[in-house]
Structures are given as structure tokens and as C-alpha cells.
N, C-alpha and C positions, 0 to 999 in steps of 0.2 A: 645233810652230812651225818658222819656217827659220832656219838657223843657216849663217854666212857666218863662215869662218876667214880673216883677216890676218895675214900676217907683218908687223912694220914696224917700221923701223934708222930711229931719229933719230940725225942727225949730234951733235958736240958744240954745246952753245948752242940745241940745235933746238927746236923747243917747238910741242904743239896744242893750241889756242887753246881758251880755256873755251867748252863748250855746254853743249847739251842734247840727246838726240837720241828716238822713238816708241820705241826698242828699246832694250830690257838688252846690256849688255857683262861678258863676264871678259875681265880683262887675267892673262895669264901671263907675268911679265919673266924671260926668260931669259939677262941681259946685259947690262952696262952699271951707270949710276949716275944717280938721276934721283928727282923728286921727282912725287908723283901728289895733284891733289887730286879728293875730291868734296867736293861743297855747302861750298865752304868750307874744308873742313880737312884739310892735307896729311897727307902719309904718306909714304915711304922706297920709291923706289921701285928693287931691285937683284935678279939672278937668285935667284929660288923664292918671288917674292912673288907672290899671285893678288891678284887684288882684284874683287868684283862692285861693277859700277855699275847699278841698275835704271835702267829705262825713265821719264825726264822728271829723272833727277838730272845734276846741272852736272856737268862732267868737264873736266877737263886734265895734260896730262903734261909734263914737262920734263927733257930733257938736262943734266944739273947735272956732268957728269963727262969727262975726255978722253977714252971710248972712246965706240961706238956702243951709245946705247940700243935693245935689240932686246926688243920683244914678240909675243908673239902676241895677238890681238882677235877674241874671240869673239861677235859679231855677232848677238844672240836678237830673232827678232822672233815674234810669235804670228798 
């Protein structure tokens, strides 16, 4: 498949909006303090957390903290 890397710094308070997207995601947090849900149900989201989202589950992240939320978004499509 293709695999498309993201860096991306949410400000404090920032937040991406629940979806759903055709492709799988890893999120690698390397930074920050912030809260991750899928389908539903959060998770902690702080530097050396991975987290897989397959392809067609809801997804959102959120800034919960005063620094910058930084991940990297790995991008899986087939």
C-alpha cells in the first residue's frame, strides 16, 4: 500500500474533529498532553503512545494540555 508520513503540533485547546477516513492511521505522540478517542472511547494521549486506527473507525484528538500536541500520522492506504 501507500503510506503518507505527517508531522502535526496542535496548539493548546486545538482539536481534530471526529471522522472517519478509507485509510488506517498510526498515531505516534511524541509530545505534549492530549486526549485520543476511537469509536467512542478515549485514551491518554502523551509522548510514546502509538495508537492504530483502521480504516472506516471514528477518530479524534485533542489538546488537553499548555504545550504543543505533536504527533506523527501515518497515513495507510492499500
Amino acid at each position: 500500500g501507500k503510506v503518507k508520513v505527517v508531522l502535526t503540533r496542535v496548539a493548546p485547546g486545538g482539536k481534530f474533529a471526529r471522522h472517519r477516513d478509507e485509510y488506517a492511521h498510526l498515531f505516534y505522540f511524541l509530545s505534549g498532553e492530549g486526549t485520543l478517542w476511537v469509536n467512542e472511547q478515549p485514551f491518554a494521549a502523551r509522548a510514546g503512545v502509538v495508537a492504530q486506527i483502521d480504516a472506516g473507525d471514528e477518530h479524534a484528538y485533542e489538546n488537553i494540555g499548555s504545550e504543543d500536541l505533536v504527533l506523527l500520522s501515518l497515513n495507510i492506504s492499500s
